[in-house]
C-alpha positions in Angstrom: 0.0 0.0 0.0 2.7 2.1 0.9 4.8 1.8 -2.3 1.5 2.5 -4.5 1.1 5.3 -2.6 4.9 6.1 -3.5 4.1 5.4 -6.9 0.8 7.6 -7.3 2.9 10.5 -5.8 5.8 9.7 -8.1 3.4 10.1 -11.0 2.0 13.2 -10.0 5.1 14.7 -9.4 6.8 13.8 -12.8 3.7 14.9 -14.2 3.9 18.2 -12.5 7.5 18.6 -13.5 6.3 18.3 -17.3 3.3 20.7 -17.5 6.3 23.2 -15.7 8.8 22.4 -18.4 6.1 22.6 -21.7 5.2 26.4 -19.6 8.9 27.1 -19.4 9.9 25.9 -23.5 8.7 28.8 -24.8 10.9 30.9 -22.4 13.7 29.0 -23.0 13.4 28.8 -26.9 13.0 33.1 -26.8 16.2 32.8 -24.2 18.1 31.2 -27.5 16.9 33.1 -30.1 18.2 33.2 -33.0 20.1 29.6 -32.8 19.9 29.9 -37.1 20.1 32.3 -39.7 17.4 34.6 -39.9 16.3 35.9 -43.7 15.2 39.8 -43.6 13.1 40.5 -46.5 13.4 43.6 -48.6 10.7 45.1 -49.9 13.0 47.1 -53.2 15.1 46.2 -55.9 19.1 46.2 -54.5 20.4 50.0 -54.5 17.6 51.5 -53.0 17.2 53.5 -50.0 15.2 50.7 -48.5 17.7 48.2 -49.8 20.1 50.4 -48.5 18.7 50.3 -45.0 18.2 46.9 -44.8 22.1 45.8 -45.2 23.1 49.0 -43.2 21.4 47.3 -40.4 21.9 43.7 -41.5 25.5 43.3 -40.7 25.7 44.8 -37.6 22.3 42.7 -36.0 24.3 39.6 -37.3 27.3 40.5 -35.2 25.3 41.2 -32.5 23.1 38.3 -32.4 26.1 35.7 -33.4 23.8 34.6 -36.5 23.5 35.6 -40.0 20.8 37.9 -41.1 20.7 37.4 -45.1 19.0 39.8 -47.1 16.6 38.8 -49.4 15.1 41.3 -51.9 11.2 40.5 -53.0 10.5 44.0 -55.1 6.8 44.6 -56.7 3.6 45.5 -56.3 4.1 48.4 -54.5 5.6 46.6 -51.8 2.8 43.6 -51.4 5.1 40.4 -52.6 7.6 41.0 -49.5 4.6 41.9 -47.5 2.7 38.8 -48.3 5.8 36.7 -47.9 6.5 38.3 -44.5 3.1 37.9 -43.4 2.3 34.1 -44.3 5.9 33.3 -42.5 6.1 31.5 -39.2 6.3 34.1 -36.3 9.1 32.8 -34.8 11.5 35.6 -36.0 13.8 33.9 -38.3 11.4 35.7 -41.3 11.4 39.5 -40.7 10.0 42.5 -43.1 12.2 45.7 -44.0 9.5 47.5 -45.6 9.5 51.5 -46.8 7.1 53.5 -45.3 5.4 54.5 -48.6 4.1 50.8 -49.0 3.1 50.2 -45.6 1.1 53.1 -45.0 -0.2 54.5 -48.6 -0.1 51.4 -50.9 -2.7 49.7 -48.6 -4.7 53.1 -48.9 -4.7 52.9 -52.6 -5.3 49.3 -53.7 -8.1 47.3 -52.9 -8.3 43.6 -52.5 -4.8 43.2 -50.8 -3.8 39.6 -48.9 -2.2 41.5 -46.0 -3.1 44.3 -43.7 -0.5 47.2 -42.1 -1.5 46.6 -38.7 -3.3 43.3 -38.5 -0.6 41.4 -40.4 2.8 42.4 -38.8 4.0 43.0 -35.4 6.6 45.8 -35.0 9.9 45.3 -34.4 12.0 49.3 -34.7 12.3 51.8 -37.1 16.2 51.9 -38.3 15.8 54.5 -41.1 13.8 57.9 -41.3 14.6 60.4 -44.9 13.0 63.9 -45.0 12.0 64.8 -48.2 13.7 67.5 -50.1 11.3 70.1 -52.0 13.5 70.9 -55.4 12.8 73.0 -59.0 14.8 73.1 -61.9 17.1 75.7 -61.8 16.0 77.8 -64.8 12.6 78.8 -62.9 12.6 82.1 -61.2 12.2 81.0 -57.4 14.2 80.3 -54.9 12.2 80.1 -51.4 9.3 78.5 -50.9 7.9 82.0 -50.2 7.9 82.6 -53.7 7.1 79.1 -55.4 3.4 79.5 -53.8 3.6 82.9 -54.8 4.5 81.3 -58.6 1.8 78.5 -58.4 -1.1 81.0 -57.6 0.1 83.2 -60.1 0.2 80.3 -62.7 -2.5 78.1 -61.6 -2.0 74.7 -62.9 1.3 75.7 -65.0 3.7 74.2 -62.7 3.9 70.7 -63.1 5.6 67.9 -60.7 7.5 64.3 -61.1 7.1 61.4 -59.2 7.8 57.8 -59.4 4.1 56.8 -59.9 0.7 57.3 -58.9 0.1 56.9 -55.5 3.9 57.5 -54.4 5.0 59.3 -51.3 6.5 62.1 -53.9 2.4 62.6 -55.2 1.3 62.5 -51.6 3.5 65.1 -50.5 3.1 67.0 -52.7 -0.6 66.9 -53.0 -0.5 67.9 -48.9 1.8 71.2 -50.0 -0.9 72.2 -52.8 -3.4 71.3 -49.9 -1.7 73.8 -47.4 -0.9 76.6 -49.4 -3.8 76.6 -51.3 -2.2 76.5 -54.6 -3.1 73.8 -57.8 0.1 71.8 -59.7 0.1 69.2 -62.0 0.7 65.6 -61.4 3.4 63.6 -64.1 3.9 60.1 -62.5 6.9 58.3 -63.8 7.7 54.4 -63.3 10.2 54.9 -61.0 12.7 57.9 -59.6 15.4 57.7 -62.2 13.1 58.3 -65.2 11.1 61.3 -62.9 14.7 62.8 -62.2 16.2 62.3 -65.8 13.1 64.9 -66.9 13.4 67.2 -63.9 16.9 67.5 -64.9 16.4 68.0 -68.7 13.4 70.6 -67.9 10.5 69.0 -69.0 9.6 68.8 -65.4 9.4 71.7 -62.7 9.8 70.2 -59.2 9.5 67.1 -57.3 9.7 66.5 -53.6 11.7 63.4 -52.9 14.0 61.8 -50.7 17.9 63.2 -50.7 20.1 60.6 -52.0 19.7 60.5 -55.7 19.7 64.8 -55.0 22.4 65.2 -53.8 24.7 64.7 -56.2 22.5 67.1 -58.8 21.6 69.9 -55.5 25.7 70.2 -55.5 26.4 70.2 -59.1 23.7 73.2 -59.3 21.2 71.0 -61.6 18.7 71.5 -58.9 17.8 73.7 -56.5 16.7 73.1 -53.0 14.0 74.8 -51.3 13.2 73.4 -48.0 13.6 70.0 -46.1 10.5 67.9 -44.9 11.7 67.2 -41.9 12.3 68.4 -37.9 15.4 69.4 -38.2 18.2 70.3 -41.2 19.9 68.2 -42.7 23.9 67.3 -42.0 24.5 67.0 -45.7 22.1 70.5 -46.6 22.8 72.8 -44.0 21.8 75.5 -45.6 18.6 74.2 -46.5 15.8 75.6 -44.2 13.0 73.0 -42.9 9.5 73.6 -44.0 8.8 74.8 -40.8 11.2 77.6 -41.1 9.9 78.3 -44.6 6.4 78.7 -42.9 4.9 75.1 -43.1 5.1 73.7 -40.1 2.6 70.5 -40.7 4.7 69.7 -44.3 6.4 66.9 -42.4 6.7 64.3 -44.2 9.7 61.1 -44.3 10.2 58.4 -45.4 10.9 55.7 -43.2 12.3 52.0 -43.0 10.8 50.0 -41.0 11.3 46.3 -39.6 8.6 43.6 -39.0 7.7 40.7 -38.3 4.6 38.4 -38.4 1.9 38.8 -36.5 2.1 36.7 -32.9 5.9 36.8 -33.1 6.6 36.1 -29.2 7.4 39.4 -27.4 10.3 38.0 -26.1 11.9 37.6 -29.9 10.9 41.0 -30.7 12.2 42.8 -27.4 15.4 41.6 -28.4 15.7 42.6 -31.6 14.8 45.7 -30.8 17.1 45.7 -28.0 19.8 45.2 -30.4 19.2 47.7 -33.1 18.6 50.5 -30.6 22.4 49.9 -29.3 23.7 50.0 -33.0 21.7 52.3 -34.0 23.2 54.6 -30.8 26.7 54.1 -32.6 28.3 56.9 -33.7 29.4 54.5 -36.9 26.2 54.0 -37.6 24.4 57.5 -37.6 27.5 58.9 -40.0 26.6 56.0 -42.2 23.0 56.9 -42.2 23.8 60.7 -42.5 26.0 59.9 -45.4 22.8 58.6 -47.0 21.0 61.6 -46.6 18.8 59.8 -44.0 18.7 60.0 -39.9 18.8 57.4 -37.6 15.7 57.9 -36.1 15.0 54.7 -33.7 11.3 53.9 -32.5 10.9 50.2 -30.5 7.5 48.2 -31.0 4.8 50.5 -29.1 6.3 53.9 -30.8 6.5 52.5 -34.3 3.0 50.5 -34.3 1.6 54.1 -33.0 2.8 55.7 -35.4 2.2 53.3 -38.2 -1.2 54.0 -37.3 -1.1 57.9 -37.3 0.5 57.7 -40.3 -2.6 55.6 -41.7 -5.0 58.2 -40.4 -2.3 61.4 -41.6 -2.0 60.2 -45.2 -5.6 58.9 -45.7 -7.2 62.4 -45.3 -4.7 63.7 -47.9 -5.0 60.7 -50.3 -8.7 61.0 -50.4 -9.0 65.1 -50.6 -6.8 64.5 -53.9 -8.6 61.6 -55.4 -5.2 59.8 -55.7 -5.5 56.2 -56.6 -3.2 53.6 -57.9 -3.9 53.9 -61.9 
């Protein structure tokens, strides 16, 4: 009697001691993440400022974490194949998202019928990139403030006319929320893509665009184009001379572009705390923030709660805009 009631107690006990260790697994497998490589998915061609970020970040989080972190670059569709890859992964965190803010937050805006959602879809991980815009004109125009390019627009209703690299594009949306603020009317020519926009801006069959500085740069310096205001908080290192919007009296014409990481929706917390432990610290490097700065971009860190905030204020912020100026995907 004694030794079945050893037994019983034995049983219980080893059965106690496995319902504790299937509680604790999950624990322990967050406690080794990664213990593989992990793939980040791009949602741009290579070259790109969202390519760009993704390996600036990339190489330093592999260090860190003592695993690889391989790019993979899944352009299209305004961003939906790496979305829809990203989404249908296992949220485990060895499949994450680098996605540009323009399809995260306006593509779903614009297109109907899409196989992922911007906030159901994903859970946040940290913003590593953030890119003010910069508002330029051809040089051969007679303005040189932003003072006097309103001043020009409502004087020429409709004349001036402005590239982007397609309909729906952050380029058209900010744009579309100057011409909103100031009161004044321009003309839309969408472009497949920023090279072919620029290429016209710079041979004058274009008047202005309002775009992100990288592929600027270059031209701003050379004198092909010339710089008007920044759509960001502050300057920027590489423009210093360039006044924000705010300073050029339009305070609300922020707009950036930012680059983003993801991952699937019901990725544990404790997977996604750490990454975003990890890419605050490099991001914090001074190595890091020149790199960035030489890109014409700011390291501009937000962790889970701040960026799935303001993913969603940027919903709200650019749907207003987007449906004021009838701006669809076609």
């Amino acid at each position: 009697m004694h030794d079945r009631t050893l037994t019983t107690s034995l049983r219980r006990l080893l059965a106690a001691a496995g319902l504790a260790a299937m509680a604790a697994a999950p624990l322990a497998a967050g406690a080794a993440y990664p213990d593989r490589p992990i793939t980040l998915i791009v949602s741009a061609a290579p070259g790109g400022t969202t390519d760009i970020a993704a390996r600036l970040i990339a190489q330093p989080l592999a260090q860190a974490l003592g695993q690889s972190v391989v790019v993979e670059n899944k352009p299209g569709a305004s961003g939906s194949i790496a979305a829809q890859a990203v989404s249908r992964a296992n949220p485990d965190g060895y499949t994450l998202l680098l996605q540009y803010s323009g399809y995260q937050v306006i593509t779903p805006l614009i297109t109907s019928g899409l196989n992922w959602d911007p906030i159901k879809s994903f859970t946040p991980v940290a913003n590593v990139l953030s890119a003010p815009q910069v508002v330029v004109v051809r040089p051969t125009l007679p303005i040189k403030s932003m003072k006097e390019l309103v001043d020009y627009a409502k004087a020429h209703p409709g004349e001036l006319n402005y590239a982007s690299s397609g309909n729906g594009s952050l380029q058209q949306v900010a744009t579309e929320l100057l011409n909103q603020m100031a009161g004044i009317k321009t003309t839309h020519i969408p472009y497949k893509g920023t090279g072919p926009a620029l290429a016209d801006l710079l041979s004058g069959s274009v008047d202005m665009t309002i775009t992100t500085p990288p592929p600027l740069l270059g031209q701003i310096a050379a004198g092909k184009l010339r710089p008007l205001a920044v759509t960001g908080k502050t300057r920027l290192e590489s423009l210093p001379n360039v006044p924000t919007a705010a300073e050029a009296g339009y305070p609300d014409l922020l707009v950036s572009s930012w680059f983003a990481m993801y991952a699937p929706a019901n990725t544990p917390k404790a997977v996604v705390d750490k990454l975003a432990g990890e890419i605050e610290k490099i991001m914090k490097t001074d190595e890091f923030r020149k790199k960035a700065a030489e890109q014409g971009a700011q390291a501009e860190f937000m962790g889970p709660e701040q960026l799935a905030k303001y993913t969603q204020d940027e919903l709200v912020r650019y749907k207003a805009v987007v449906e004021k100026a009838h701006i669809t995907a076609n």
